[in-house]
GUMARLUM-883592 format. One line per 8 residues: their letters; for each residue x, y negated, z of N, C-alpha, C. Coordinates in Angstrom, 1 decimal, decimal comma. Atoms other than C-alpha are relative to their C-alpha. Example, Ala and Ser with C-alpha at 12.3 -4.5 7.8 and 13.67 -1.06 7.14 Angstrom:
GUMARLUM-883592
as	0,9:1,2:0,0:12,3:4,5:7,8:0,9:-1,2:0,0 | -0,9:1,1:0,0:13,7:1,1:7,1:-0,8:-1,1:0,8
END
This chain:
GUMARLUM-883592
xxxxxxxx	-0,1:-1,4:0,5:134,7:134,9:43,8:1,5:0,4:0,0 | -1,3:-1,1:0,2:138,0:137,2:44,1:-0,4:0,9:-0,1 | -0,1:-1,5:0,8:138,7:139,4:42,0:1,3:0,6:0,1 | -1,1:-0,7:-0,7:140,8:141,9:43,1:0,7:1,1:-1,3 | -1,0:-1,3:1,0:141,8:144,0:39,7:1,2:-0,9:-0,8 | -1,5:0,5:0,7:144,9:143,3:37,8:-0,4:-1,0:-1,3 | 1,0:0,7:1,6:144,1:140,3:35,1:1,6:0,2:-0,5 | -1,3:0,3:0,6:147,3:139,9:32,8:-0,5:-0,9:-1,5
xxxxxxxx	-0,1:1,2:1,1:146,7:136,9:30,5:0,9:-0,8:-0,3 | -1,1:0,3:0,5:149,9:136,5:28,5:-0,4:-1,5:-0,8 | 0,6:0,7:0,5:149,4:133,0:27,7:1,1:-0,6:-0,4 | -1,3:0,1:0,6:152,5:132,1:25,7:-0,4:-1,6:0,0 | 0,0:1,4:0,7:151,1:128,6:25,7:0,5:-1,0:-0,1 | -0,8:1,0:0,0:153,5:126,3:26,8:1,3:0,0:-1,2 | -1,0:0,1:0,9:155,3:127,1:24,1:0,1:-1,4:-1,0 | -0,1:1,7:0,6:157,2:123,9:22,2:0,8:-0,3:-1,0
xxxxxxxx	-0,7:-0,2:1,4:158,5:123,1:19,2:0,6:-0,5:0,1 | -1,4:0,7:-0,6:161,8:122,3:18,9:0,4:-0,6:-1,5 | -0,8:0,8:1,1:163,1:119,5:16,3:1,1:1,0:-1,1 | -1,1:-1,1:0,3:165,6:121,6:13,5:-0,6:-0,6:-1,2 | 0,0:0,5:1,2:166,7:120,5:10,2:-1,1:0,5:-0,7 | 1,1:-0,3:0,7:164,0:120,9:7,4:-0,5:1,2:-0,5 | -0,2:-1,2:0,5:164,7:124,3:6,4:-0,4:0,7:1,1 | 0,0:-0,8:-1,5:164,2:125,9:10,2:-0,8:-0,4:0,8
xxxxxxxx	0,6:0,0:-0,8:161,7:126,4:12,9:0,5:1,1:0,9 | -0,4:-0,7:-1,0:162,3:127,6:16,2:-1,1:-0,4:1,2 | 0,6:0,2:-1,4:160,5:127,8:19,6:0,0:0,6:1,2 | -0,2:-0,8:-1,1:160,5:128,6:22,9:-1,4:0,1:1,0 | 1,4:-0,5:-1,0:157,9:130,2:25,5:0,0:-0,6:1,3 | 0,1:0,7:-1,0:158,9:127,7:28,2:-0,4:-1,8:0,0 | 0,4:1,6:0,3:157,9:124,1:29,5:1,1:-0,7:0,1 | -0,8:0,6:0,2:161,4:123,2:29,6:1,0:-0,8:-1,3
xxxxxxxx	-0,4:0,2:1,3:162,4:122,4:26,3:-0,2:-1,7:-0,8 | 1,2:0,8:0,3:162,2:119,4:24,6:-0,5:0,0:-1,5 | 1,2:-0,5:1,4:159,6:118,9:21,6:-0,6:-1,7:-1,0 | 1,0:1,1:0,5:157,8:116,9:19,5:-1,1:0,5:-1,0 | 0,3:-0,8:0,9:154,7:118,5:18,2:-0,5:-0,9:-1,3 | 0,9:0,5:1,3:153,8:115,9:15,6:1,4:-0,2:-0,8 | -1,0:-0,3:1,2:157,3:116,8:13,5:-0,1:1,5:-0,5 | -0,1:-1,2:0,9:158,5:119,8:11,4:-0,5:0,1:-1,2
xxxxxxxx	0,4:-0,6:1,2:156,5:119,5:8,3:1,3:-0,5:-1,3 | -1,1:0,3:1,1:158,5:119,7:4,9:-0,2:0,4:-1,4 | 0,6:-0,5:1,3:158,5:119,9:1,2:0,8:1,5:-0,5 | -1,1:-1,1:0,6:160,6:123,5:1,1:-1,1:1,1:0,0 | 1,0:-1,0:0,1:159,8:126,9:1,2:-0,1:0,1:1,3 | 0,5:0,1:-1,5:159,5:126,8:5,1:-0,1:-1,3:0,1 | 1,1:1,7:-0,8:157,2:124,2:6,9:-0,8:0,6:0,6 | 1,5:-0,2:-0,4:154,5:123,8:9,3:0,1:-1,3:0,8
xxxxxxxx	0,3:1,2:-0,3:152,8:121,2:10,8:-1,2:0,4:1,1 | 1,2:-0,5:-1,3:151,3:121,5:14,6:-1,2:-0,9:0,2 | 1,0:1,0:-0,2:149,3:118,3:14,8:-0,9:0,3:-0,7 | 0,6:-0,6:0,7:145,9:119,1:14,3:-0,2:1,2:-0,9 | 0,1:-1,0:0,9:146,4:122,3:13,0:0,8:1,7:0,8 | -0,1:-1,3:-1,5:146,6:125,1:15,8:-1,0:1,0:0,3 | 0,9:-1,2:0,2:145,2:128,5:16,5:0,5:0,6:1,0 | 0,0:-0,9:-0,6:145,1:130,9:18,9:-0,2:1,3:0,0
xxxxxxxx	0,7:-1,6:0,0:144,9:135,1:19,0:0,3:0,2:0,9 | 0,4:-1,0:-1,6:143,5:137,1:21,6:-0,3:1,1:0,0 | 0,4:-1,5:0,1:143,1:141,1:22,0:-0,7:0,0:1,5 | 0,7:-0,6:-1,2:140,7:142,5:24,6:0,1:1,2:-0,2 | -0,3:-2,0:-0,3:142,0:146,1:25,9:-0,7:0,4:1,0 | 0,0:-1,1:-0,9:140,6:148,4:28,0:0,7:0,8:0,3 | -0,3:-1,0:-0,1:142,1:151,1:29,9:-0,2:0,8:1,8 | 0,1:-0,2:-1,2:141,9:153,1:33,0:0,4:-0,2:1,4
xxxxxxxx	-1,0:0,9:-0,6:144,9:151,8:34,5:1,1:-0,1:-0,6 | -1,0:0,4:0,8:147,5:149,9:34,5:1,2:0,9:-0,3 | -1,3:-1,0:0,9:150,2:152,9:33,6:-0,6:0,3:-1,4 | 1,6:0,1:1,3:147,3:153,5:30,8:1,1:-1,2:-1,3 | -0,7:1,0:0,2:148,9:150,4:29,9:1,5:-0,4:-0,9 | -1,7:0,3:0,0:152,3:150,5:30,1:0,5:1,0:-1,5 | -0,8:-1,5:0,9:152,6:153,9:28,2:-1,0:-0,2:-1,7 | 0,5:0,3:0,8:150,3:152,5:25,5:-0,6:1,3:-0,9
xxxxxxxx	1,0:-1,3:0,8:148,2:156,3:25,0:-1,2:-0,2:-0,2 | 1,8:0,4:0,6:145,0:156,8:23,5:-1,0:-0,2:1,1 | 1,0:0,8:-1,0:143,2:155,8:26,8:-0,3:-1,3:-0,4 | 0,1:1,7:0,1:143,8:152,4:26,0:-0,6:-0,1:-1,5 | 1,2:0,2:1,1:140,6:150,9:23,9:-0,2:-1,5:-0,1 | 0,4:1,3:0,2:140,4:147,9:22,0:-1,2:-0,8:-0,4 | 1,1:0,0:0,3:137,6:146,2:22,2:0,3:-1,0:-1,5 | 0,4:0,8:1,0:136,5:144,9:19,0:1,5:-0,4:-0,8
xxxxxxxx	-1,0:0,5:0,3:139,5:143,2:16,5:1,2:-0,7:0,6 | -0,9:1,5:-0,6:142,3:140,9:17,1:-0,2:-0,8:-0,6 | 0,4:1,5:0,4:141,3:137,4:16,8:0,4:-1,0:-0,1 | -0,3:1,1:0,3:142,3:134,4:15,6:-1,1:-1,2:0,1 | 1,2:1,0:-0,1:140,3:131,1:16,8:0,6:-1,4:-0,7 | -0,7:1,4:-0,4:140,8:127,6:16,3:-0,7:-1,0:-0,8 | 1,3:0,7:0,4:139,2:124,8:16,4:0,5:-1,8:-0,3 | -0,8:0,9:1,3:141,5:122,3:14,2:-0,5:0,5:-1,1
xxxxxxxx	0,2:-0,1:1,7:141,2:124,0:11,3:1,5:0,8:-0,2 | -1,1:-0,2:0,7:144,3:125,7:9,3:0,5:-0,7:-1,0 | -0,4:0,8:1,3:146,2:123,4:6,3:0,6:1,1:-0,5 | -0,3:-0,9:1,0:148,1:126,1:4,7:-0,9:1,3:0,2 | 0,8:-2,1:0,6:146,0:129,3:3,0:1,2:0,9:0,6 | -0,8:-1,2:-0,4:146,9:131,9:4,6:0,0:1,3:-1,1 | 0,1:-1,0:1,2:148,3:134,6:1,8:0,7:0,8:0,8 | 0,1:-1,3:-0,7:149,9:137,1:4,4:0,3:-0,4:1,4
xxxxxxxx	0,2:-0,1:-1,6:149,7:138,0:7,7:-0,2:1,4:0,4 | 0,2:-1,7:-0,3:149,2:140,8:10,1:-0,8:-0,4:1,5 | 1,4:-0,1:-1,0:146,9:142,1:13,0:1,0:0,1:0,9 | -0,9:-0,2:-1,5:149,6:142,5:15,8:-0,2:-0,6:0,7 | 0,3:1,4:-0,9:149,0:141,2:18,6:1,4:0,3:0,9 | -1,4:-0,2:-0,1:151,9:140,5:21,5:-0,1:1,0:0,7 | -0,1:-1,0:-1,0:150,6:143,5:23,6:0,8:0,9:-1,2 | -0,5:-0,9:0,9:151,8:145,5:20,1:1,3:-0,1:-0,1
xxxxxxxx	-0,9:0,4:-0,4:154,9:143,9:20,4:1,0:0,0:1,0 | -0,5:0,5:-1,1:155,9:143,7:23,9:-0,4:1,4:0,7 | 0,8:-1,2:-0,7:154,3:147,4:24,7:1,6:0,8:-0,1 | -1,0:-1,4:-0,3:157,3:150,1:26,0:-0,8:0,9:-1,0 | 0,1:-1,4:0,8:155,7:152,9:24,8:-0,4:0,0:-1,2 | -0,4:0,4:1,3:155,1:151,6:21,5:1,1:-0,3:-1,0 | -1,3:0,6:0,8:158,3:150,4:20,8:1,1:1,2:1,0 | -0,8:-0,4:-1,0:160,0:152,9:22,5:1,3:0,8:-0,8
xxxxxxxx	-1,1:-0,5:1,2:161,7:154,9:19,4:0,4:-1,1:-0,7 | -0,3:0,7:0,9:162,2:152,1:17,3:-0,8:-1,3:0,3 | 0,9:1,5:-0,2:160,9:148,2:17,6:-0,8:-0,3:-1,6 | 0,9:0,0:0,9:157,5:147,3:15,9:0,6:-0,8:-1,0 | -0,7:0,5:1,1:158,6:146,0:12,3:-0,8:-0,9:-0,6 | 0,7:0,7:1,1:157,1:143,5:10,4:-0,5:-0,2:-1,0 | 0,7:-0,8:1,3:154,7:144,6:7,7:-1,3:-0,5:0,1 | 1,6:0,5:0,3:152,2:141,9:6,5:-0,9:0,4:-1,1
xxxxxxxx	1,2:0,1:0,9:148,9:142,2:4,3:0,0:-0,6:-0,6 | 0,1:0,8:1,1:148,2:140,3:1,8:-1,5:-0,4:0,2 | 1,1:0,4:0,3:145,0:138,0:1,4:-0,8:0,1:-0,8 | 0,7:0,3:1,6:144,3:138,7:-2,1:-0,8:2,1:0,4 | 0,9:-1,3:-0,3:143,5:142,5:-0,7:-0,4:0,5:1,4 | 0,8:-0,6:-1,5:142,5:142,6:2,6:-0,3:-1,6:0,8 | -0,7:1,4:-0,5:141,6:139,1:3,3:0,0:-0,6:2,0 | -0,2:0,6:-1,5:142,4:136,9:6,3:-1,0:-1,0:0,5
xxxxxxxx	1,7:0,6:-0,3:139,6:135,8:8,4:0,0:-0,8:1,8 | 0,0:1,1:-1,6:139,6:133,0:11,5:-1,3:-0,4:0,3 | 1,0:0,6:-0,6:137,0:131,7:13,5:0,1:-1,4:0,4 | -0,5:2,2:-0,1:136,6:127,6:13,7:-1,7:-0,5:0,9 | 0,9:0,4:-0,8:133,9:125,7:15,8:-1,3:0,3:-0,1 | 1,1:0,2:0,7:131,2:125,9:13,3:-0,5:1,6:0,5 | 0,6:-1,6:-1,2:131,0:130,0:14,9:-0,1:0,1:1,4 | -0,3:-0,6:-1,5:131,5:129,5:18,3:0,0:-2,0:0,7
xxxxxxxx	-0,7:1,4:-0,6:131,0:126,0:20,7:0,4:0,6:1,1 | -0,7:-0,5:-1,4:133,2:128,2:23,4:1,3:-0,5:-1,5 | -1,4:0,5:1,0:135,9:127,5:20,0:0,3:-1,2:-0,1 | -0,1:1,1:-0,3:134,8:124,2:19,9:0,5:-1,0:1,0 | -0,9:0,7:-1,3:136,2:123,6:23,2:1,4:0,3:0,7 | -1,4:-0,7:-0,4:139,5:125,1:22,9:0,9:-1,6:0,4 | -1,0:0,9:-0,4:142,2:123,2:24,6:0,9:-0,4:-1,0 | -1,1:0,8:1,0:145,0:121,4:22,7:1,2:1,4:0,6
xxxxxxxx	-0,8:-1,2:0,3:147,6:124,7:21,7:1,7:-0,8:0,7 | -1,5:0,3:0,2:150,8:123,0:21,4:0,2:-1,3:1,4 | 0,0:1,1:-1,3:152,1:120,3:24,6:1,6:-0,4:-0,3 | -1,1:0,7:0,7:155,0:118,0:24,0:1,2:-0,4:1,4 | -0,3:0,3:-1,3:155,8:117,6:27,5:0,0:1,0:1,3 | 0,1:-0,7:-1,0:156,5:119,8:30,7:-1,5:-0,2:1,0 | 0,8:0,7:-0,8:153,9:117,9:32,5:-1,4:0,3:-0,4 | 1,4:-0,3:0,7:151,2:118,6:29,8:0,2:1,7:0,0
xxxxxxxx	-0,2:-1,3:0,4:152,4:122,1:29,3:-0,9:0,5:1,9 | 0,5:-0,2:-0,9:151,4:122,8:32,8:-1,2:-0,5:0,1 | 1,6:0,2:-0,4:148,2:121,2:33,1:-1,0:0,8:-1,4 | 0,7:-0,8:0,9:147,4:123,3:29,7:0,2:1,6:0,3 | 0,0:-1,6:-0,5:148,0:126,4:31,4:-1,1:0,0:0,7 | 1,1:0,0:-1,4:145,3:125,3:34,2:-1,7:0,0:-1,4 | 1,1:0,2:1,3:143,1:124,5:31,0:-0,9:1,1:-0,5 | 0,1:-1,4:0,8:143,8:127,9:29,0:-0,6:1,1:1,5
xxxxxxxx	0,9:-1,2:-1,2:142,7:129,9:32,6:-1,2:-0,5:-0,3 | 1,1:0,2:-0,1:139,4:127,5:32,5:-0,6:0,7:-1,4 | 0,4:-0,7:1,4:139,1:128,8:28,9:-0,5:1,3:0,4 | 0,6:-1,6:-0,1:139,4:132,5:29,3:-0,5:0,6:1,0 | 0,9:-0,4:-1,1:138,1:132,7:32,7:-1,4:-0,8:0,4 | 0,6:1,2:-0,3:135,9:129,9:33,0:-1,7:0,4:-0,4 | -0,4:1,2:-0,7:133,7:128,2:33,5:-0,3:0,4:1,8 | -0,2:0,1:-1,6:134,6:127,6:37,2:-1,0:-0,9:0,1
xxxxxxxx	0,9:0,5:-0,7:132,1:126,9:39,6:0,8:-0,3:1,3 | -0,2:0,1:-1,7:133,4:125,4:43,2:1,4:0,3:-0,6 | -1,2:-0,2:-0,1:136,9:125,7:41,7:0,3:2,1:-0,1 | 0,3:-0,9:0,0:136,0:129,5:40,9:-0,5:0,7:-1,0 | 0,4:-0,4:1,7:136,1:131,5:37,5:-1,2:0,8:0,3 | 1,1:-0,9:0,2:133,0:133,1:36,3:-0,1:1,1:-0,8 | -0,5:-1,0:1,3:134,2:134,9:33,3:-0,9:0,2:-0,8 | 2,0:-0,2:0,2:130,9:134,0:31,9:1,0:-0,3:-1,6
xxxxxxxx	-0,4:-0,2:1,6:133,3:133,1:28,6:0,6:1,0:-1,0 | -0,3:-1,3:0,7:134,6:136,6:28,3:-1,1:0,6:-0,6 | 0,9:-0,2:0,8:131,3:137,4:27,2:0,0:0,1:-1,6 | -0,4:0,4:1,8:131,7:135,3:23,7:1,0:-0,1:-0,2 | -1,1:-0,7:0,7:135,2:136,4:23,3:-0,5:1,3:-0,4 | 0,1:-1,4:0,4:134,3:140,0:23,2:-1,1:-0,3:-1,2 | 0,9:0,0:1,5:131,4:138,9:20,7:0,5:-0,5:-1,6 | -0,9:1,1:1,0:133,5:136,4:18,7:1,2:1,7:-0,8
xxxxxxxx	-0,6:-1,4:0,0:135,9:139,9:18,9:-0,7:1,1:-0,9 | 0,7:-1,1:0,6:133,3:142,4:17,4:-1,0:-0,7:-1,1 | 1,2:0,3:0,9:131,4:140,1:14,8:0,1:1,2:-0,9 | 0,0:-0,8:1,3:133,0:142,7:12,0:-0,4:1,5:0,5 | 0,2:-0,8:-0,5:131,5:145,5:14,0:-1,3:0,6:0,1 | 1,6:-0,1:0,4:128,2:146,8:12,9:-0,5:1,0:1,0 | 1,1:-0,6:-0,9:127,5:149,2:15,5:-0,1:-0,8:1,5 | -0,4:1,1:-1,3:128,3:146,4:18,4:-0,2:0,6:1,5
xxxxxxxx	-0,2:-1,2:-1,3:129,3:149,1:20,8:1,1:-0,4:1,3 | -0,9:0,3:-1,6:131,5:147,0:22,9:-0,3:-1,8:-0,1 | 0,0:1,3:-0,6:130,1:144,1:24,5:-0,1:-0,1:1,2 | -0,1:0,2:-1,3:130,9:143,0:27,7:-0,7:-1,0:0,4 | 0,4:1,2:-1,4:129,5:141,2:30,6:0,8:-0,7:0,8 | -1,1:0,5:-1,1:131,0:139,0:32,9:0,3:1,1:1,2 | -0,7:-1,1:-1,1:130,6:141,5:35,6:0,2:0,9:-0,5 | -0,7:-0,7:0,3:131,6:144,1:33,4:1,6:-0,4:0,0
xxxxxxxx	-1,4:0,1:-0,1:135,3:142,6:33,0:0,4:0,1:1,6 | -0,4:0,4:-1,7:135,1:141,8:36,6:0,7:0,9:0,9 | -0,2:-1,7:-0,6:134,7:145,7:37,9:0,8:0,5:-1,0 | -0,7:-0,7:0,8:136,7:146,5:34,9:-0,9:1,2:-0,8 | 1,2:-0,9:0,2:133,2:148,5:33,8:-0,2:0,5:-1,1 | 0,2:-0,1:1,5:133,5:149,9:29,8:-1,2:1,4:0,2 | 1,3:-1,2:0,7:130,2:151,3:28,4:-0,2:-0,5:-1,6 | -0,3:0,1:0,7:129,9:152,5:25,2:-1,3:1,3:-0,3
xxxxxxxx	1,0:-0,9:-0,5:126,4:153,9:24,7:-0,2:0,3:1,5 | 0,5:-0,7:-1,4:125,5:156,5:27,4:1,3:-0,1:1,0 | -1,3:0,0:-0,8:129,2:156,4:28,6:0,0:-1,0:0,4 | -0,2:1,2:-1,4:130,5:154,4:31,3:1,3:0,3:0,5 | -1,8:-0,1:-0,9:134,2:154,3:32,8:0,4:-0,7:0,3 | -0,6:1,3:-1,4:136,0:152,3:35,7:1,4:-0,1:-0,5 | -1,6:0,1:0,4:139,5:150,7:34,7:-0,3:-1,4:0,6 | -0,2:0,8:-0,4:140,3:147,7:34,3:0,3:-0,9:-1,8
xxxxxxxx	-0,5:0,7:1,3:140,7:144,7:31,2:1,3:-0,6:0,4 | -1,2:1,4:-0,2:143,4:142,8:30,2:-0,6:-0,8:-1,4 | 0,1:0,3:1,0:143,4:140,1:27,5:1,6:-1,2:-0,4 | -1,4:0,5:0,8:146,8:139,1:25,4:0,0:-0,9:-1,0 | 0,0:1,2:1,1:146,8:135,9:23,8:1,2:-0,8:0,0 | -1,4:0,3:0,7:149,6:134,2:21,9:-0,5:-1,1:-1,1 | 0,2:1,3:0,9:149,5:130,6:20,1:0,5:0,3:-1,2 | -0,2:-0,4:1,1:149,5:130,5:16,6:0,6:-1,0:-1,1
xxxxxxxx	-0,3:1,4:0,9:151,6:128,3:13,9:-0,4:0,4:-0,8 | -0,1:-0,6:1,0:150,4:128,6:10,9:0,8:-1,4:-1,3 | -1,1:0,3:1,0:152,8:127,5:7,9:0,4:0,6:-1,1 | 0,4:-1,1:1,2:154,1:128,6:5,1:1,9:0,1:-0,3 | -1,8:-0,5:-0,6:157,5:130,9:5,2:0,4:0,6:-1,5 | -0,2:-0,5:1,7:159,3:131,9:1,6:-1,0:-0,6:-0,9 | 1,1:0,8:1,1:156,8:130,1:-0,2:-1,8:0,6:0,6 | 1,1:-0,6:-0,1:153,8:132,2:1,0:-0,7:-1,0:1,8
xxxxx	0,7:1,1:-1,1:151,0:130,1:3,5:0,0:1,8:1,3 | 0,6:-0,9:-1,3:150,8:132,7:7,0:-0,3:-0,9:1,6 | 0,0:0,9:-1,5:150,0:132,1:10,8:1,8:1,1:0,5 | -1,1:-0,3:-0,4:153,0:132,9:12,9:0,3:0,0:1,8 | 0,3:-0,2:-1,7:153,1:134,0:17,0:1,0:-0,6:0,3
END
């Protein structure tokens, strides 16, 4: 099967943790670096700890095209929440956080007056809600987040495509898992007005009821540390 529409799956995943005295975390978005993901944890007010303890968020947009896109106007429709999976587990409670995802981040016409700011929630009033195996065996089979090695970082990129396109037949995505993203995506969604098909993402096909419109998806996912920064437990892109 080729698919001829634009996919854009920001998959920040080779990102690697980089060794730094006990007070500091740093990372980079390449497989060059070197790492070690079973260091960093600490008794301060920053720590986190990647072993066993990794997450992923993913937004599914629609829009009609890709300038749609770029310019980030009210064409562009998200289906369902932004999500957090993961199928470790979390060790620190998460007490704040935020819904951003990196298209909200990384978007021109969003950030075009001023760059998006950082302005988390709190758990104690809006709480914070992940998805773990026990909802999902497509979570259950999430790949290993973090890669300690150039050599694994790339073969977890070939991984993360079987993931969100998958599963391949004949060497050949089916997109038969975008299905239970977009569901996994809209549990908190009582009128469950956007669920897709595989060949809906495929044609790029949004219906919504009686309506129907030709574009095109994308899906923006970004690995997740979660840790705990000033004393307070969050995840962190």
């Amino acid at each position: 099967m080729k698919n001829k529409r634009i996919l854009s799956i920001l998959l920040l995943l080779v990102m690697l943790i980089t060794s730094f005295p006990s007070d500091v975390f740093a990372s980079g978005n390449n497989a060059s670096l070197p790492a070690n993901p079973k260091t960093g944890s600490g008794e301060s007010a920053w720590k986190y700890w990647t072993t066993d303890n990794e997450a992923m968020r993913y937004t599914i947009l629609w829009a009609p095209s890709e300038e749609d896109f770029i310019e980030d106007n009210d064409k562009v429709i998200q289906i369902g929440e932004v999500t957090d999976i993961s199928r470790t587990g979390l060790k620190y409670r998460v007490e704040r956080y935020t819904i951003n995802s990196v298209y909200d981040y990384m978007n021109p016409g969003k950030n075009s007056d001023e760059p998006l700011r950082y302005s988390p929630l709190s758990d104690s009033r809006q709480p914070y809600d992940w998805i773990g195996p026990s909802q999902s065996s497509l979570v259950a089979k999430m790949p290993t987040v973090f890669r300690s090695t150039p050599a694994e970082a790339v073969k977890g990129q070939q991984e993360w495509r079987e993931f969100f396109h998958g599963p391949y037949i004949d060497g050949e995505p089916t997109y038969k898992n975008v299905e239970e993203l977009a569901r996994l995506a809209t549990l908190n969604d009582p009128t469950n007005e956007f669920q897709i098909t595989a060949e809906d993402y495929i044609r790029g096909t949004l219906k919504v009821g009686e309506y129907k419109a030709k574009g095109m998806y994308k899906i923006y996912a970004e690995p997740l540390i979660n840790m705990v920064a000033d004393n307070y437990g969050t995840v962190a892109t």
